[in-house]
Biopython code that builds the backbone (N, CA, C, O; Angstrom):
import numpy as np
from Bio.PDB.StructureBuilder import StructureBuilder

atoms = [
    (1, "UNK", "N", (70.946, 66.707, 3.988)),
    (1, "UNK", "CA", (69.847, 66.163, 3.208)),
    (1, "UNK", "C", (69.885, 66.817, 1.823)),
    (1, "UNK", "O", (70.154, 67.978, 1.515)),
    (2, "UNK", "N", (69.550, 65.783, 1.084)),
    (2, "UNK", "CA", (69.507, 66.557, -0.417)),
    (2, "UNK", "C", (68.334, 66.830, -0.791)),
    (2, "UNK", "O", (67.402, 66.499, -0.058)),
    (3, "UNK", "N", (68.084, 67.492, -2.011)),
    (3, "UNK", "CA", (66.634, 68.382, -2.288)),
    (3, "UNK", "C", (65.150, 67.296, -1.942)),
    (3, "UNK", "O", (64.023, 67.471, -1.479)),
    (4, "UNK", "N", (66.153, 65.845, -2.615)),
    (4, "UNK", "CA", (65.030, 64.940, -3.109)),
    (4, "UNK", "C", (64.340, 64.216, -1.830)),
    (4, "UNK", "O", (63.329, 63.516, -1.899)),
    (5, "UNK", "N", (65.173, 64.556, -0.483)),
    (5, "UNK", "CA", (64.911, 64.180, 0.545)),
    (5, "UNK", "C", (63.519, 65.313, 1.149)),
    (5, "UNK", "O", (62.383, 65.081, 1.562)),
    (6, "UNK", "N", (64.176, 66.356, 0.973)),
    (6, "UNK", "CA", (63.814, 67.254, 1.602)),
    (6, "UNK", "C", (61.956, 67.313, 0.455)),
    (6, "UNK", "O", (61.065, 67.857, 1.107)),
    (7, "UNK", "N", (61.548, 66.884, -0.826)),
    (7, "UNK", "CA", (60.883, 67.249, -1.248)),
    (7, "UNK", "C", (59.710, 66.116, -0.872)),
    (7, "UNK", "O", (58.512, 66.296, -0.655)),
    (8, "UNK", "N", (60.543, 64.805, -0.875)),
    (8, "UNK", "CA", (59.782, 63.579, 0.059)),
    (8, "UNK", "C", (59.439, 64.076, 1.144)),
    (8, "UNK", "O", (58.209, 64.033, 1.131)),
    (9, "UNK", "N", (59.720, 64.449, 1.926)),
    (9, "UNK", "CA", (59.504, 64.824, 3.167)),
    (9, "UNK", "C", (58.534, 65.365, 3.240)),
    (9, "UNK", "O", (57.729, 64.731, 3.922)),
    (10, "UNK", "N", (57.925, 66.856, 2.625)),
    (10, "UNK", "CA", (57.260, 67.774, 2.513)),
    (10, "UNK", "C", (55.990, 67.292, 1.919)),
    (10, "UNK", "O", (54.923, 67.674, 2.399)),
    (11, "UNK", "N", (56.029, 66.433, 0.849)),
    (11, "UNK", "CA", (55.408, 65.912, 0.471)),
    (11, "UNK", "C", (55.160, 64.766, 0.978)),
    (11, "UNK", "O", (54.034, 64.409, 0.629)),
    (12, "UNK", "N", (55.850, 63.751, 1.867)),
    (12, "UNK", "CA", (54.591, 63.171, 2.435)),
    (12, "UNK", "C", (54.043, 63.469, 3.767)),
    (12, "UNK", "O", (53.533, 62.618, 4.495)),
    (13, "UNK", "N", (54.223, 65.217, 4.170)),
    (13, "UNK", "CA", (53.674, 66.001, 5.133)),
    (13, "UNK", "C", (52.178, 66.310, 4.774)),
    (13, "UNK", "O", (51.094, 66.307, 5.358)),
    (14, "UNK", "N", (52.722, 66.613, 3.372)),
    (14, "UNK", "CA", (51.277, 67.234, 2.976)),
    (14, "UNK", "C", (50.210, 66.108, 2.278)),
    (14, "UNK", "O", (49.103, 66.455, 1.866)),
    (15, "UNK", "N", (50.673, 64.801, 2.211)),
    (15, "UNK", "CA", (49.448, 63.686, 2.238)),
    (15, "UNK", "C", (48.719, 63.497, 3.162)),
    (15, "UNK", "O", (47.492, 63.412, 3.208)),
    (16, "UNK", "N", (49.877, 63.393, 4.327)),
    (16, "UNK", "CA", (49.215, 62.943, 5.637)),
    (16, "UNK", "C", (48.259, 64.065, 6.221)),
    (16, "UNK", "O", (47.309, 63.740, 6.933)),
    (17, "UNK", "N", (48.475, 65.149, 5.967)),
    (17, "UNK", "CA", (47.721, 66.584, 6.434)),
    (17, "UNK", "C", (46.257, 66.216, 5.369)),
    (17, "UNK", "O", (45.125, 66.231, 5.852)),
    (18, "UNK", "N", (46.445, 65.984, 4.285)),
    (18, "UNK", "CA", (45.441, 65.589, 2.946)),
    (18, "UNK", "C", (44.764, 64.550, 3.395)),
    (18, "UNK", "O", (43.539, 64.637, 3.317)),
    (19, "UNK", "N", (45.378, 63.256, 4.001)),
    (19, "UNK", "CA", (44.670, 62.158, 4.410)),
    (19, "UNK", "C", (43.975, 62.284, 5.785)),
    (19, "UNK", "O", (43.155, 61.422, 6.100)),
    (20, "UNK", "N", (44.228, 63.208, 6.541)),
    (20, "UNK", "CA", (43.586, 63.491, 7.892)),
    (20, "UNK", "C", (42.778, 64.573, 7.767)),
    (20, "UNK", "O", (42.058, 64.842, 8.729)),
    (21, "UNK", "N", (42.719, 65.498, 6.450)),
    (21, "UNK", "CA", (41.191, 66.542, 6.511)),
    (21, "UNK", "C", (40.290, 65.534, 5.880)),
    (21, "UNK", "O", (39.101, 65.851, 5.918)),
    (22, "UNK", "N", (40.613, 64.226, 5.224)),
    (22, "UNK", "CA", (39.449, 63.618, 4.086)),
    (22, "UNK", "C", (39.017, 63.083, 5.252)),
    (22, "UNK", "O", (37.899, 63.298, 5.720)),
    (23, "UNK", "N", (39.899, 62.354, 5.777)),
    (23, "UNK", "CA", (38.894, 61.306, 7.136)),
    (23, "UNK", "C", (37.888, 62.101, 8.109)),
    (23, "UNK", "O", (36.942, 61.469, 8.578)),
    (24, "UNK", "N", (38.094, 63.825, 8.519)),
    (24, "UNK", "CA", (37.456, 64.340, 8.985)),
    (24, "UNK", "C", (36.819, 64.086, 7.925)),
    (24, "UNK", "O", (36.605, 62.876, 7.853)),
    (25, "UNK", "N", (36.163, 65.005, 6.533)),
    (25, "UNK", "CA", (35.720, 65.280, 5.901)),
    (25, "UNK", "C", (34.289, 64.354, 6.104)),
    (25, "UNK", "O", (33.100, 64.578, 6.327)),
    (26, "UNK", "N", (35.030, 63.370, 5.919)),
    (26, "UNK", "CA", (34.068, 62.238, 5.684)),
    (26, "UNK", "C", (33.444, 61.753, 6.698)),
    (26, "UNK", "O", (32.273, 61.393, 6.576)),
    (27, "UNK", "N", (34.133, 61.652, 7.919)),
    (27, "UNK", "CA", (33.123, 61.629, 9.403)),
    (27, "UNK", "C", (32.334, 62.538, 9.694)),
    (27, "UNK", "O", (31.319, 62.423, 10.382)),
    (28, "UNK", "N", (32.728, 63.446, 9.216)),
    (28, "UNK", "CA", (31.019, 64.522, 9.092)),
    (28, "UNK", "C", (29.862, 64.508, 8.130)),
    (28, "UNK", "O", (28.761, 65.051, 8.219)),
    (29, "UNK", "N", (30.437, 63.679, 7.094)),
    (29, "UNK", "CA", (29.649, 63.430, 6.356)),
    (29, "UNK", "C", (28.870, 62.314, 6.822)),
    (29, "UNK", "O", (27.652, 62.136, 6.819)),
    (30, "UNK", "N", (29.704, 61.690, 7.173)),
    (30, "UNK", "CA", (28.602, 60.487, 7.386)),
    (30, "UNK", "C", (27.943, 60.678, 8.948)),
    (30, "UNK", "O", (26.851, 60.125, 9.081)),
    (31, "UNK", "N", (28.396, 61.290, 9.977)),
    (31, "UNK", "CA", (27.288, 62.100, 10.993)),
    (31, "UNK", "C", (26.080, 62.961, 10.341)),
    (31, "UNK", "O", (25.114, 62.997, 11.102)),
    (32, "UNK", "N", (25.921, 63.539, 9.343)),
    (32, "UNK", "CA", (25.485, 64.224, 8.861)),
    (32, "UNK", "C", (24.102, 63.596, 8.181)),
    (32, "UNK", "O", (22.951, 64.028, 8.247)),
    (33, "UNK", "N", (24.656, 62.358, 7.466)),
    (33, "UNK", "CA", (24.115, 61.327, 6.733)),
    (33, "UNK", "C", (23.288, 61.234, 7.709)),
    (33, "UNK", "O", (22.217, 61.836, 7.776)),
    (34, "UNK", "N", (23.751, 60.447, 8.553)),
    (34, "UNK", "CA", (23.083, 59.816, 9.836)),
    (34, "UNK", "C", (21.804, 61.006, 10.334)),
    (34, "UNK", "O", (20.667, 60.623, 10.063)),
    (35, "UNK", "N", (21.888, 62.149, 10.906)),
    (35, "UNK", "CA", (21.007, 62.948, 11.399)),
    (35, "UNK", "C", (20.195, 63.355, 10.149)),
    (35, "UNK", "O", (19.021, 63.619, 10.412)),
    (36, "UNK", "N", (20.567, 63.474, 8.776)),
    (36, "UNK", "CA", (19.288, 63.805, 7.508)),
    (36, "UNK", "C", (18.235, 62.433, 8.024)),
    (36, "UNK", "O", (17.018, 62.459, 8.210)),
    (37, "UNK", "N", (19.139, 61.342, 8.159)),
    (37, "UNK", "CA", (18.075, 59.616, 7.984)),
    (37, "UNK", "C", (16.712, 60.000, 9.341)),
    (37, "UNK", "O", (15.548, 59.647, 9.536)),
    (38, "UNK", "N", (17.493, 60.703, 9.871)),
    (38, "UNK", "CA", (16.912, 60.883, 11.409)),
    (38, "UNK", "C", (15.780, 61.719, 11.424)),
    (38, "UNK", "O", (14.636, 61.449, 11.787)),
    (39, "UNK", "N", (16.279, 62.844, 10.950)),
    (39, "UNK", "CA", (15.006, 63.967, 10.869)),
    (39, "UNK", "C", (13.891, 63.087, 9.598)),
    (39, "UNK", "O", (12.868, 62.592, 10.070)),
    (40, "UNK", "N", (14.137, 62.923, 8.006)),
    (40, "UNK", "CA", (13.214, 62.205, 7.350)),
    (40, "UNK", "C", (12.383, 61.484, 7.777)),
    (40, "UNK", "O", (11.281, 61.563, 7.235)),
    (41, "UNK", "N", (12.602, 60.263, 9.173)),
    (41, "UNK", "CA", (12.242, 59.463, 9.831)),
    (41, "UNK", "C", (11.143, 60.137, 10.119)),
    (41, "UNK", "O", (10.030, 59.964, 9.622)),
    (42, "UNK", "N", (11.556, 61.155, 11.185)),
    (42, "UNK", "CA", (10.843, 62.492, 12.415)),
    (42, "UNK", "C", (9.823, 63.011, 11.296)),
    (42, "UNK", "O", (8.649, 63.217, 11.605)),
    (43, "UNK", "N", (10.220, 63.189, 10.171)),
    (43, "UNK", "CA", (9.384, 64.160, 9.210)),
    (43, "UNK", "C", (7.972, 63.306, 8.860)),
    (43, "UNK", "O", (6.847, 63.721, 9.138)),
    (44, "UNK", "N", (8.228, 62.195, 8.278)),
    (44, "UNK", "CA", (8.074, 60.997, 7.969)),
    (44, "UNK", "C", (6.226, 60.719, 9.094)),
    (44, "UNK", "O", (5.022, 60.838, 8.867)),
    (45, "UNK", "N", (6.999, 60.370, 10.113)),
    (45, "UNK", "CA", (6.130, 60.334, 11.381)),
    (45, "UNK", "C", (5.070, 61.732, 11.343)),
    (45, "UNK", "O", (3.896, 61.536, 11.030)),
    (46, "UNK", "N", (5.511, 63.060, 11.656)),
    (46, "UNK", "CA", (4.980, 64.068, 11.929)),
    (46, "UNK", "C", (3.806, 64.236, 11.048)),
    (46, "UNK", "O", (2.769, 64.638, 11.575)),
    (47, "UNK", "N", (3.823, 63.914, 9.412)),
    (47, "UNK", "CA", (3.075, 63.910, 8.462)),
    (47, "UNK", "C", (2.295, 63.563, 8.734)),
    (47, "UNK", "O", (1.249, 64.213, 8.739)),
    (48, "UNK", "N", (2.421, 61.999, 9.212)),
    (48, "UNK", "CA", (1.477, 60.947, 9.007)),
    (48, "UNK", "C", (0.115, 61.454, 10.726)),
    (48, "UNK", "O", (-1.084, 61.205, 10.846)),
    (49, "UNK", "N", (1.016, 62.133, 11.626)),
    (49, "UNK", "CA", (0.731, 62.789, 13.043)),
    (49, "UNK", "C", (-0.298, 64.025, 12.303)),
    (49, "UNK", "O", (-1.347, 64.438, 12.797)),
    (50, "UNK", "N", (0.123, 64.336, 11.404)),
    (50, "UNK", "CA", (-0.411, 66.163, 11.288)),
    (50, "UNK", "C", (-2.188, 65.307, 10.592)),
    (50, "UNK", "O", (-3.313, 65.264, 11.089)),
    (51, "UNK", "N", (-1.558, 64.714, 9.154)),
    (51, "UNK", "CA", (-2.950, 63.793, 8.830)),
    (51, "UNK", "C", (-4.256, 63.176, 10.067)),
    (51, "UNK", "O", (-5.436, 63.526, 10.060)),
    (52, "UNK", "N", (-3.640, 62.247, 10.995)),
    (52, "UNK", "CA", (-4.977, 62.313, 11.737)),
    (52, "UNK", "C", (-5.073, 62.904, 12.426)),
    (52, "UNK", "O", (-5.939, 62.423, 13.156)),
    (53, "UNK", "N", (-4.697, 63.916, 12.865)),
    (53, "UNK", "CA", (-5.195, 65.435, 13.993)),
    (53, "UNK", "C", (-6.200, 65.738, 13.013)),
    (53, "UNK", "O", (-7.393, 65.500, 13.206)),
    (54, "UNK", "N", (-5.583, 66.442, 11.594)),
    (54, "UNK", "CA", (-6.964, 66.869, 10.147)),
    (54, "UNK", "C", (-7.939, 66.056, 10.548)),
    (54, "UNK", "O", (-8.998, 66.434, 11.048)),
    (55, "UNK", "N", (-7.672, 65.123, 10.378)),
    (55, "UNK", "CA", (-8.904, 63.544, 10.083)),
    (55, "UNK", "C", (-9.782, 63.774, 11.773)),
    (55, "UNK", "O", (-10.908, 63.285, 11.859)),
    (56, "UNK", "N", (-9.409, 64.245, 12.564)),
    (56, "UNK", "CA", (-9.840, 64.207, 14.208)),
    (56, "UNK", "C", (-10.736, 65.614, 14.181)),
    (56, "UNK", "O", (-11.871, 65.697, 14.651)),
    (57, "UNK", "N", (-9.930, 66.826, 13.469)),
    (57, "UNK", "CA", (-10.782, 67.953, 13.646)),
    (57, "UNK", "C", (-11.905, 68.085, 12.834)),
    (57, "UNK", "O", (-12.922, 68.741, 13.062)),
    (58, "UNK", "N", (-11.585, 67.294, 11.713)),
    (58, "UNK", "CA", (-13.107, 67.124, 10.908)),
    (58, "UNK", "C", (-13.530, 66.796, 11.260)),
    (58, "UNK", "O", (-14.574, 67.436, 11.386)),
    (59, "UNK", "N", (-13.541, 65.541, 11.910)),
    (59, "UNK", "CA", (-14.727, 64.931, 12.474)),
    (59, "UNK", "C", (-15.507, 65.720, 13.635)),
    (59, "UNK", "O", (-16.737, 65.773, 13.602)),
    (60, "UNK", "N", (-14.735, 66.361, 14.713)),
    (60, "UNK", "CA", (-15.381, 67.006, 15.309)),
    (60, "UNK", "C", (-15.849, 68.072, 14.969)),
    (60, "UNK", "O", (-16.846, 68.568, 15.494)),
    (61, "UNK", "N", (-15.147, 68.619, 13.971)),
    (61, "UNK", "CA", (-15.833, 70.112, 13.170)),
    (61, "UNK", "C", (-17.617, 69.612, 12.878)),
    (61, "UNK", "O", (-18.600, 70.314, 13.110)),
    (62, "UNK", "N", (-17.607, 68.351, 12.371)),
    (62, "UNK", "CA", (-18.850, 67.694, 11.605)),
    (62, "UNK", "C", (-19.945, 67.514, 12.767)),
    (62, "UNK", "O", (-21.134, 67.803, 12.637)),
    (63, "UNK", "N", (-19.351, 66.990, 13.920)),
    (63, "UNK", "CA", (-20.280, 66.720, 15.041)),
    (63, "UNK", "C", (-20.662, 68.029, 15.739)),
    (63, "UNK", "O", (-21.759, 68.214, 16.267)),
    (64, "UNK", "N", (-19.664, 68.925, 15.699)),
    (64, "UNK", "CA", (-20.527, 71.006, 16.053)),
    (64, "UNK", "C", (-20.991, 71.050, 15.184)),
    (64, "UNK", "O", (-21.844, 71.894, 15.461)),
    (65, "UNK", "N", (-21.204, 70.732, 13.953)),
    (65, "UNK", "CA", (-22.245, 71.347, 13.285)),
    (65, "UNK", "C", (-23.281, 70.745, 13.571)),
    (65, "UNK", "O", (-24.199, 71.459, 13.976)),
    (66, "UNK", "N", (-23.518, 69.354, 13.484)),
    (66, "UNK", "CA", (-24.641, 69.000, 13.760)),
    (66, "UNK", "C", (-25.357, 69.240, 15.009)),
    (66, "UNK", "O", (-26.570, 69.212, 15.213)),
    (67, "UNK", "N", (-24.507, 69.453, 15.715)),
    (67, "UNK", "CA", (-25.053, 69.795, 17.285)),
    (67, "UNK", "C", (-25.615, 71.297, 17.031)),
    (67, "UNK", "O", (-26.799, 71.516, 17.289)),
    (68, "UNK", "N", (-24.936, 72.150, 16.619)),
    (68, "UNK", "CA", (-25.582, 73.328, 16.454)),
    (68, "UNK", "C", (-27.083, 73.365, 15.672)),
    (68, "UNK", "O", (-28.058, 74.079, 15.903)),
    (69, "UNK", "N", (-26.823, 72.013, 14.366)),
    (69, "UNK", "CA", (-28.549, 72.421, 13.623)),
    (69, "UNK", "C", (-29.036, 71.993, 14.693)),
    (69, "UNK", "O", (-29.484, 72.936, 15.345)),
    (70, "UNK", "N", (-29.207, 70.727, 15.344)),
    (70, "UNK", "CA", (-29.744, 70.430, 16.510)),
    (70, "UNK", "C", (-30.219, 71.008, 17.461)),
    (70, "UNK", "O", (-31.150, 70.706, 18.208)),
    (71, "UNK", "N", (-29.281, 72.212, 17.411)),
    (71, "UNK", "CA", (-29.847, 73.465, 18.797)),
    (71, "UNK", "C", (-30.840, 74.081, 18.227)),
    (71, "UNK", "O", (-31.876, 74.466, 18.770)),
    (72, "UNK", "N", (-30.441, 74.208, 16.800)),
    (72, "UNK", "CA", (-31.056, 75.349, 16.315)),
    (72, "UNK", "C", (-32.647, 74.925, 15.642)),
    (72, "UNK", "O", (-33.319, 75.832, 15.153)),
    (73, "UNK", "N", (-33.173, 73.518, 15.658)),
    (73, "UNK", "CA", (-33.954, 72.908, 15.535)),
    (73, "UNK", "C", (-35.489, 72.992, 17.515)),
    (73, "UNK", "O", (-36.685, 72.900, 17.791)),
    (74, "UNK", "N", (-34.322, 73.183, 18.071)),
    (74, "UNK", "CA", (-34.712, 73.084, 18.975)),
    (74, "UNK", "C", (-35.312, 74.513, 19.647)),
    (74, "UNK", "O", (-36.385, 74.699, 20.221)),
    (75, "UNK", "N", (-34.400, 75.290, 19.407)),
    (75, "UNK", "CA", (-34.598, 76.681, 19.650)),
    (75, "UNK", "C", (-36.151, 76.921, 18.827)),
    (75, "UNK", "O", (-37.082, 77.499, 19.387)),
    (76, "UNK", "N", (-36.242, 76.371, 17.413)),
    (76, "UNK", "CA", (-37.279, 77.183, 16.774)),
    (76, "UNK", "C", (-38.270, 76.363, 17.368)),
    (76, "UNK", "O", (-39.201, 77.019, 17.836)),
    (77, "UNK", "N", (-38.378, 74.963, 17.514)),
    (77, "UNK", "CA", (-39.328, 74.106, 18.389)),
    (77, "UNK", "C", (-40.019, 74.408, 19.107)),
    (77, "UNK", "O", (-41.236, 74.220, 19.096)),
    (78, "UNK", "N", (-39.096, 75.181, 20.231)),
    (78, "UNK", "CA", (-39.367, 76.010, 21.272)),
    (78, "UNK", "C", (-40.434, 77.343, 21.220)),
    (78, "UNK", "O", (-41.429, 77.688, 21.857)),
    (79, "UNK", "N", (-39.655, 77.875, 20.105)),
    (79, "UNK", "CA", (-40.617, 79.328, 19.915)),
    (79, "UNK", "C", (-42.286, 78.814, 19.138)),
    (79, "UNK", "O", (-43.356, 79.420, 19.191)),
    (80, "UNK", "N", (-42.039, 77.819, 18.621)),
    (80, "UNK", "CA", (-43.049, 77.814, 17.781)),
    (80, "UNK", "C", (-43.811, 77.146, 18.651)),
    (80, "UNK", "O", (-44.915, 76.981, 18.132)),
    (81, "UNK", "N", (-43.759, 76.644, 19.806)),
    (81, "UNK", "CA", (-45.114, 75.791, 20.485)),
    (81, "UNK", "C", (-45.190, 76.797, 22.158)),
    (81, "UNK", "O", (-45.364, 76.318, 23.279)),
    (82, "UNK", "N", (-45.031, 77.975, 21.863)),
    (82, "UNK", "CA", (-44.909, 78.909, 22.950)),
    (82, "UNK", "C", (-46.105, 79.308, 22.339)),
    (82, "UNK", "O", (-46.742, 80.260, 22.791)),
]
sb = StructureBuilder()
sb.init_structure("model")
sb.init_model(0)
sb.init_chain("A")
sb.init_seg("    ")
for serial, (resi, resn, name, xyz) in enumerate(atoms, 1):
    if name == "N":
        sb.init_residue(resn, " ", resi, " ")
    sb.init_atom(name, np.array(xyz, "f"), 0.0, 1.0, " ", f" {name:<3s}", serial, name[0])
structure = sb.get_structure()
């Protein structure tokens, strides 16, 4: 074999080695792609999850309070017609 054989050779060793880390490269990328779309989704959801739990504990935060003036309406009710 002469040099020019031998430099073809090597060289199209090292494309094919070049063309088979990009194709990995890129199938992880695009797995990758795929699980960011996934979690945003998840994130997405959880937000909108965390918002009416807030929106749920206020409201019940609002209804102990009133229950408490309520007690506490009642309590003095109490003392005052003793």
């Amino acid at each position: 074999m002469n040099e020019t054989a031998i430099i073809d050779v090597l060289l199209g060793v090292v494309l094919a080695l070049f063309g088979f880390i990009m194709k990995y490269i890129i199938g992880r990328v695009q797995d990758n792609e795929s699980k960011i779309d996934t979690l945003r989704v998840d994130l997405a959801k959880q937000g909108q999850e965390n918002q009416e739990l807030y929106n749920h504990i206020k409201r019940i935060d609002r209804n102990l309070s009133e229950i408490y003036k309520k007690l506490d309406e009642l309590i003095l009710t109490v003392r005052t017609n003793k």
